[in-house]
Biopython code that builds the backbone (N, CA, C, O; Angstrom):
import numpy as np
from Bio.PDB.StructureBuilder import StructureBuilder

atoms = [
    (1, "UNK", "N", (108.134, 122.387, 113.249)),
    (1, "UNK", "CA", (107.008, 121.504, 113.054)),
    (1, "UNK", "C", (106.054, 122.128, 112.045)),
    (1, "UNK", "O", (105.762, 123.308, 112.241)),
    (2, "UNK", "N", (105.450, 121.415, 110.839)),
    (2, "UNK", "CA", (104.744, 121.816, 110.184)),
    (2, "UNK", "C", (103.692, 120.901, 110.519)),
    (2, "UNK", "O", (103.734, 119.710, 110.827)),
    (3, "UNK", "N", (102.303, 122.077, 110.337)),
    (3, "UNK", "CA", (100.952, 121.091, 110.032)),
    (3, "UNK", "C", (99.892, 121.585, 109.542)),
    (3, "UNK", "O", (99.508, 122.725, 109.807)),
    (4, "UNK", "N", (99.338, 120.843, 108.824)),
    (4, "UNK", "CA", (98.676, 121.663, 107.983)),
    (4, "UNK", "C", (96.718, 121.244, 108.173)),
    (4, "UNK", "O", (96.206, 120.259, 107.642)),
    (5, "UNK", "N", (96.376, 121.698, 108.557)),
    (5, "UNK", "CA", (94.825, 121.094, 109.027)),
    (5, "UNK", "C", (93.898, 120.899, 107.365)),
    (5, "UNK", "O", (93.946, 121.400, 106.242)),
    (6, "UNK", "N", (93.155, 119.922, 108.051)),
    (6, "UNK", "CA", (92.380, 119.442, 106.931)),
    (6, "UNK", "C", (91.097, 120.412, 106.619)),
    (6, "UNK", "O", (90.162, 120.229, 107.398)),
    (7, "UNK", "N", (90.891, 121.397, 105.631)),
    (7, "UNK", "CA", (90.206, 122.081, 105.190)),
    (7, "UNK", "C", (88.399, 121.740, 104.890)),
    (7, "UNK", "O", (87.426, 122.483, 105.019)),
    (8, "UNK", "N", (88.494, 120.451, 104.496)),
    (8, "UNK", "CA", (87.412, 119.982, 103.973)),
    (8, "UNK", "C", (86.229, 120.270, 104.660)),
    (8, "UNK", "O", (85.231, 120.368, 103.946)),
    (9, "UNK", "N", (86.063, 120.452, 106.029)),
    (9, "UNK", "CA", (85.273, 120.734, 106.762)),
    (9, "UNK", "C", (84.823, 122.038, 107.270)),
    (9, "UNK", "O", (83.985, 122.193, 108.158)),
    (10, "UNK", "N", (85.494, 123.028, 106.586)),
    (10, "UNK", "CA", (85.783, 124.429, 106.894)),
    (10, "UNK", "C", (84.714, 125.095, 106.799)),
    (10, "UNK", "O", (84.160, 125.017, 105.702)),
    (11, "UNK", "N", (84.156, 125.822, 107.688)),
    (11, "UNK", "CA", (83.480, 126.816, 107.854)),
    (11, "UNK", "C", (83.583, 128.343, 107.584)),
    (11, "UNK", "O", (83.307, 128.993, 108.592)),
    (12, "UNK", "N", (83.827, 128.910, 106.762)),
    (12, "UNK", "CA", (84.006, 130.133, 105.966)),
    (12, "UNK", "C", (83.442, 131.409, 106.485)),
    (12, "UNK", "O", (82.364, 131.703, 105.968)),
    (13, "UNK", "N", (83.883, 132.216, 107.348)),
    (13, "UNK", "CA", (83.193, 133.596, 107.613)),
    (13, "UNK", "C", (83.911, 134.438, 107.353)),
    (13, "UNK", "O", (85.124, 134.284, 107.496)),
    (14, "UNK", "N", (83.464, 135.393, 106.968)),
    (14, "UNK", "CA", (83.683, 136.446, 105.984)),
    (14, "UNK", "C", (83.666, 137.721, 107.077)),
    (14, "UNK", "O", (82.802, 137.927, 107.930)),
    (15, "UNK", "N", (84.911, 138.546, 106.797)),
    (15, "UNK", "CA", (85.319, 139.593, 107.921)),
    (15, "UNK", "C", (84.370, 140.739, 107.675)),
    (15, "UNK", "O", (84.190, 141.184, 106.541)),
    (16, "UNK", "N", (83.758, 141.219, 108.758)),
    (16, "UNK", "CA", (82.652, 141.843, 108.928)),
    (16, "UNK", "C", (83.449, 143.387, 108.231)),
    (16, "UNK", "O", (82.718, 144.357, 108.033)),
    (17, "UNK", "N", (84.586, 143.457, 107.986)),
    (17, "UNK", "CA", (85.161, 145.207, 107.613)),
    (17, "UNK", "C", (84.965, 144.367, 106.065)),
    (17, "UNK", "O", (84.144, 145.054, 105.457)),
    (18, "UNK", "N", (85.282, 143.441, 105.374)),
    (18, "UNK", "CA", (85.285, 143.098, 103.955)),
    (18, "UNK", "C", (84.143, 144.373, 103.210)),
    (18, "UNK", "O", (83.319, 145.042, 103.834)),
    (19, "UNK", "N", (84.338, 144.405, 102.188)),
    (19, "UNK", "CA", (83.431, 145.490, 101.867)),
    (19, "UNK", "C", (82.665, 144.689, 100.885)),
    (19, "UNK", "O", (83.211, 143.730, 100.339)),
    (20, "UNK", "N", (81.336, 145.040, 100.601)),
    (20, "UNK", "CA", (80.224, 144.702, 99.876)),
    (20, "UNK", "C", (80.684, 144.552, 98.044)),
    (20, "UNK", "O", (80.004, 143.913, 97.242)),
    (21, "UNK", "N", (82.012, 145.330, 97.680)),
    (21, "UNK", "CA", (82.128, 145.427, 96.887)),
    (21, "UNK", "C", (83.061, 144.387, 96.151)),
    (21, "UNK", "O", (83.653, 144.623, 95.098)),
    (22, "UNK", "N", (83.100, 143.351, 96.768)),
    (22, "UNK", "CA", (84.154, 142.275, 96.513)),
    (22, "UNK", "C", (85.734, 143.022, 96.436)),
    (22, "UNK", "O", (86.645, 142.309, 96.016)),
    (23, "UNK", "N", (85.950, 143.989, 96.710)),
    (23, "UNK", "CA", (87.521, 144.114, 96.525)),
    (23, "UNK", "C", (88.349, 144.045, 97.845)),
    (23, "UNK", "O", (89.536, 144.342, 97.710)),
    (24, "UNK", "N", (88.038, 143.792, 98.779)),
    (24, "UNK", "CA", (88.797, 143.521, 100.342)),
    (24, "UNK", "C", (87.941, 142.423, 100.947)),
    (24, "UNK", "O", (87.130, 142.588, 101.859)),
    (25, "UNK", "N", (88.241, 141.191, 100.282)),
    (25, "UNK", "CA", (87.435, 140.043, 101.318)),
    (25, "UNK", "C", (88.120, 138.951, 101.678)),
    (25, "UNK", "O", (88.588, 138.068, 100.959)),
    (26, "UNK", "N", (88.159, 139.121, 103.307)),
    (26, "UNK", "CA", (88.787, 137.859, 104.054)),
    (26, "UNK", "C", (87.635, 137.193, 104.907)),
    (26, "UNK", "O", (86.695, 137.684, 105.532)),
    (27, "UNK", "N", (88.157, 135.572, 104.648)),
    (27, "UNK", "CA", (87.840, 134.839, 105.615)),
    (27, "UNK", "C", (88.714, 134.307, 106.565)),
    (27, "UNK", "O", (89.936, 134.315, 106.711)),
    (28, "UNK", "N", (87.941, 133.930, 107.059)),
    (28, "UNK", "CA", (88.570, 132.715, 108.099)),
    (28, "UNK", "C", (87.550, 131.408, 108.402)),
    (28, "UNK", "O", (86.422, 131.403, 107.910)),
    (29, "UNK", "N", (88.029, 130.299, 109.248)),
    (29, "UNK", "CA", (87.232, 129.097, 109.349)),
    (29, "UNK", "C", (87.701, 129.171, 110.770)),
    (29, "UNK", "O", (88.829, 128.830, 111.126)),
    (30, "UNK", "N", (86.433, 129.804, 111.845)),
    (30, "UNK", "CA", (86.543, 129.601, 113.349)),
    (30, "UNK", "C", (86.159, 127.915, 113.946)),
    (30, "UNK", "O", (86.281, 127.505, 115.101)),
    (31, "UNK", "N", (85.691, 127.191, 112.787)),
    (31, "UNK", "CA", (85.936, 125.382, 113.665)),
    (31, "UNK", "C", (86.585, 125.230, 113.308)),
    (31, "UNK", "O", (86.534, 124.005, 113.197)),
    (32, "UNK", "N", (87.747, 125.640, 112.745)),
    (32, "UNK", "CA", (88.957, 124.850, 112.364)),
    (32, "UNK", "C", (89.866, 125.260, 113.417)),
    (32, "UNK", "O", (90.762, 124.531, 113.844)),
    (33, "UNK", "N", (89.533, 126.894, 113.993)),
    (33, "UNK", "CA", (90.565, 128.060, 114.623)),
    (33, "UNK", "C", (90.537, 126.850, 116.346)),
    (33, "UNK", "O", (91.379, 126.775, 117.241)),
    (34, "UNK", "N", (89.367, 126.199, 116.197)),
    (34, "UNK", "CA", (89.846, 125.708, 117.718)),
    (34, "UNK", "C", (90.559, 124.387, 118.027)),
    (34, "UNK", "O", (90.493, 123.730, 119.066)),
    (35, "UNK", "N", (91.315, 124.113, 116.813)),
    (35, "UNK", "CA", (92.479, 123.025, 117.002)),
    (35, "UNK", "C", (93.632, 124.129, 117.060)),
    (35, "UNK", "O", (94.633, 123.725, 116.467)),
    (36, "UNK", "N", (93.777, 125.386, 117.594)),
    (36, "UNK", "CA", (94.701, 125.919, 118.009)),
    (36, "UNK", "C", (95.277, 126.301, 116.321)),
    (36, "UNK", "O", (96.499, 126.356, 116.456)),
    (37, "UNK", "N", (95.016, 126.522, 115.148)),
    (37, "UNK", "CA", (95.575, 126.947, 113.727)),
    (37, "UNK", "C", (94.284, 127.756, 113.026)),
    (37, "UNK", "O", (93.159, 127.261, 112.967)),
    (38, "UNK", "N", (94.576, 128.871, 112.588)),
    (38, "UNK", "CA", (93.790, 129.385, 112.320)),
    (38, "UNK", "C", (93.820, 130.068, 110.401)),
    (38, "UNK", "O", (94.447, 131.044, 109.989)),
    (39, "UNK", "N", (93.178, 129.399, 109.836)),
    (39, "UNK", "CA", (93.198, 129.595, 108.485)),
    (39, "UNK", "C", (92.452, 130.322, 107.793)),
    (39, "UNK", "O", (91.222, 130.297, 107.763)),
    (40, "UNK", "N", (93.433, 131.252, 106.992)),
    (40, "UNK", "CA", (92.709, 132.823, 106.568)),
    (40, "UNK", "C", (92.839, 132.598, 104.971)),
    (40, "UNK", "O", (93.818, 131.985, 104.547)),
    (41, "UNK", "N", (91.769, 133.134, 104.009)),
    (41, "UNK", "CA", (91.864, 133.050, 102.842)),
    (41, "UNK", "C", (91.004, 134.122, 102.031)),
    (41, "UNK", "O", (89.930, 134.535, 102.468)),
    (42, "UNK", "N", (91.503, 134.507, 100.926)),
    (42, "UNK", "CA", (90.931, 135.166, 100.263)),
    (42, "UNK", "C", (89.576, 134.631, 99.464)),
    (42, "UNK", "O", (89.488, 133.815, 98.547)),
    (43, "UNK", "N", (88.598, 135.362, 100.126)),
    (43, "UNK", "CA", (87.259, 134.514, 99.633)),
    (43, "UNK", "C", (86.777, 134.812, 97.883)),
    (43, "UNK", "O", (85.947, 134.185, 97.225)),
    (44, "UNK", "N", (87.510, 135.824, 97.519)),
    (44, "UNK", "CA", (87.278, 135.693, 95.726)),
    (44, "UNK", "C", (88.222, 134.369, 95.344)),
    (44, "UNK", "O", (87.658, 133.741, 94.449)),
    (45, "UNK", "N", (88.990, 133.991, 95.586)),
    (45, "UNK", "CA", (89.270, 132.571, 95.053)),
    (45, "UNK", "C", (89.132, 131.215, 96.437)),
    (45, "UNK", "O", (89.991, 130.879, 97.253)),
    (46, "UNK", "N", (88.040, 130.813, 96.291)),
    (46, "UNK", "CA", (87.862, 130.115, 97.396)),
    (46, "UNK", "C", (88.470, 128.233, 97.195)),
    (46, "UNK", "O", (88.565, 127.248, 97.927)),
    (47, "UNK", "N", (88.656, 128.461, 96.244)),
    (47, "UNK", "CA", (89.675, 126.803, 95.946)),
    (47, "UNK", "C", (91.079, 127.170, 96.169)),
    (47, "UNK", "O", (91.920, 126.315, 96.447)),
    (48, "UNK", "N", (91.452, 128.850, 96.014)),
    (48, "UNK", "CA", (92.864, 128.485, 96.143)),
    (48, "UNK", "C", (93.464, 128.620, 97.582)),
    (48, "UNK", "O", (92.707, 128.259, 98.483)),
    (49, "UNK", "N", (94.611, 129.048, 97.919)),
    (49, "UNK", "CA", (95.285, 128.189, 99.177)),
    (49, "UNK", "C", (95.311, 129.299, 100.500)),
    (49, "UNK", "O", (95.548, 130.432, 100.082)),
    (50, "UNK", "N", (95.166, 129.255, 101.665)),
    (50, "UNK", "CA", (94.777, 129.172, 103.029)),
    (50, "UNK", "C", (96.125, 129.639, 103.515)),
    (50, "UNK", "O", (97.157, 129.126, 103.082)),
    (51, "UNK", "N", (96.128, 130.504, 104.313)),
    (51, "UNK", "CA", (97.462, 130.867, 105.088)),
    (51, "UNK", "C", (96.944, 130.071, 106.163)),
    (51, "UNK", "O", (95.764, 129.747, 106.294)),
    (52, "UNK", "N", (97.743, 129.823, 106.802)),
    (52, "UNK", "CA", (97.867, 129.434, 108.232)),
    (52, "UNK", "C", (98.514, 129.660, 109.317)),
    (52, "UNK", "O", (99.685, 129.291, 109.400)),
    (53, "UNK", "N", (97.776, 130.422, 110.551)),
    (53, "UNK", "CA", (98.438, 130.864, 111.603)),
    (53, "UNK", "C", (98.318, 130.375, 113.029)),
    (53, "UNK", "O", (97.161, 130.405, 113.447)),
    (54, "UNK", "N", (99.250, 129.922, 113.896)),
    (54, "UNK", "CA", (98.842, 129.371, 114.767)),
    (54, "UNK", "C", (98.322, 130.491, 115.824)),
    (54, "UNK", "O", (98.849, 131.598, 115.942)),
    (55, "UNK", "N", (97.373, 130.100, 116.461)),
    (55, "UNK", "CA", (96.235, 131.417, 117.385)),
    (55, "UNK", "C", (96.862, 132.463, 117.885)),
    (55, "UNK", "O", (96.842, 133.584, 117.376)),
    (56, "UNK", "N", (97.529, 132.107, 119.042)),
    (56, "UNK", "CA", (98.451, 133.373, 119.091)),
    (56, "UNK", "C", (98.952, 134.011, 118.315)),
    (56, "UNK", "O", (99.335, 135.056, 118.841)),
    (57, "UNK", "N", (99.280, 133.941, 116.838)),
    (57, "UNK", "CA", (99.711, 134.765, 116.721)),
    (57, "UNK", "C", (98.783, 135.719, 115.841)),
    (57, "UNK", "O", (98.891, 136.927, 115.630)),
    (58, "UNK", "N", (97.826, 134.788, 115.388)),
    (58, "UNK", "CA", (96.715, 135.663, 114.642)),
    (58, "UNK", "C", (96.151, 136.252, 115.600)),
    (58, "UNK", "O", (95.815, 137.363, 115.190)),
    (59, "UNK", "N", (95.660, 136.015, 117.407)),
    (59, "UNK", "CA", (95.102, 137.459, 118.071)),
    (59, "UNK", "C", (95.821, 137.983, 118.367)),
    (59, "UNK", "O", (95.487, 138.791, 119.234)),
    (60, "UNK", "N", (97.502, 138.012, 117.915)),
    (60, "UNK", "CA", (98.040, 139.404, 118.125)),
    (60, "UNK", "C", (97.959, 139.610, 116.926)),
    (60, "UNK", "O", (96.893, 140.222, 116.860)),
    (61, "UNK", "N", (98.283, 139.542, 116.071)),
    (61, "UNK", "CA", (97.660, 140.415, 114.587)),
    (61, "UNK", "C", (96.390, 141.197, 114.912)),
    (61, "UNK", "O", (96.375, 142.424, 114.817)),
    (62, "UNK", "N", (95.393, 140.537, 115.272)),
    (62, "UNK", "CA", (94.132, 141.122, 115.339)),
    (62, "UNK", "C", (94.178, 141.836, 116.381)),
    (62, "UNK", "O", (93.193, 142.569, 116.299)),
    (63, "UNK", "N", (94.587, 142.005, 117.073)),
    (63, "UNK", "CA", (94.869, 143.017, 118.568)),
    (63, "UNK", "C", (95.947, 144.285, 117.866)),
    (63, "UNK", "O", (95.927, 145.439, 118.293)),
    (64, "UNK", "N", (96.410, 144.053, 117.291)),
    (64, "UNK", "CA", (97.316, 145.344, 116.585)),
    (64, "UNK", "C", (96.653, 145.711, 115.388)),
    (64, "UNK", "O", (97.034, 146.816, 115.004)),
    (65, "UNK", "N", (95.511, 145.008, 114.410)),
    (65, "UNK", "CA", (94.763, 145.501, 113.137)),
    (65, "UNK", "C", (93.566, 146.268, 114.146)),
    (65, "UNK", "O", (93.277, 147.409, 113.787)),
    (66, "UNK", "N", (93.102, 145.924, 114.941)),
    (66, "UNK", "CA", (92.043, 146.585, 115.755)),
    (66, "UNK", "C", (92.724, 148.038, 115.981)),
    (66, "UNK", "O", (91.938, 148.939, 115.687)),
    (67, "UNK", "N", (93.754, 148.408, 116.346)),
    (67, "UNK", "CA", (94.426, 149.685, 117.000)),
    (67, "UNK", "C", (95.059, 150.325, 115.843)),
    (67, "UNK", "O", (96.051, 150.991, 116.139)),
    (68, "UNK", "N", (94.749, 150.295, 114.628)),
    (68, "UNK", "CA", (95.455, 150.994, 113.662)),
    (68, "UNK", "C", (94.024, 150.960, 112.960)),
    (68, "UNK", "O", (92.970, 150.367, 113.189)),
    (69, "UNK", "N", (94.592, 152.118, 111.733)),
    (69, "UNK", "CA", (93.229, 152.253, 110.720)),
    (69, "UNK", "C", (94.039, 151.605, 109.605)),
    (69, "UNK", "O", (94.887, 152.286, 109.027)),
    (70, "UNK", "N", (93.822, 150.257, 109.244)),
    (70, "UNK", "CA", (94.590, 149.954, 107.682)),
    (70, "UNK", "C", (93.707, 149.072, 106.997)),
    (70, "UNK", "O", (93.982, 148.680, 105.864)),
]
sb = StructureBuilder()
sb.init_structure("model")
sb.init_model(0)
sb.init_chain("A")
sb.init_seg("    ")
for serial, (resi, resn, name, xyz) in enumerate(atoms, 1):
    if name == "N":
        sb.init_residue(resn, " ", resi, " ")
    sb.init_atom(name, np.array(xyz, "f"), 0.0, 1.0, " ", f" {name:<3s}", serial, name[0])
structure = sb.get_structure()
């Protein structure tokens, strides 16, 4: 099953480790994250395109990026 959520409404927050210096910056859109898909993007190009992960599996990503230094 593919699906792809409608962006237009996206709320953009910016990962609190991103550094000040524009060279490591991610977002994500947490009202979008609660239709269960959670869409991550590189905020220096903010028109271009959105990964998409369904929740589970992005808080296990984030449950294993929390326990490592990378």
């Amino acid at each position: 099953m593919s699906t792809t959520p409608d962006l237009t409404g996206a709320l953009w927050v910016k990962s609190s480790f991103s550094g000040n210096g524009g060279a490591q910056c991610v977002e994500w859109a947490p009202n979008i994250a609660a239709s269960g898909l959670v869409p991550v993007r590189d905020s220096k190009v903010p028109d271009g395109p959105a990964l998409i992960f369904e929740a589970a599996a992005w808080a296990s990503f984030v449950t294993f990026a929390k326990t490592r230094d990378i």
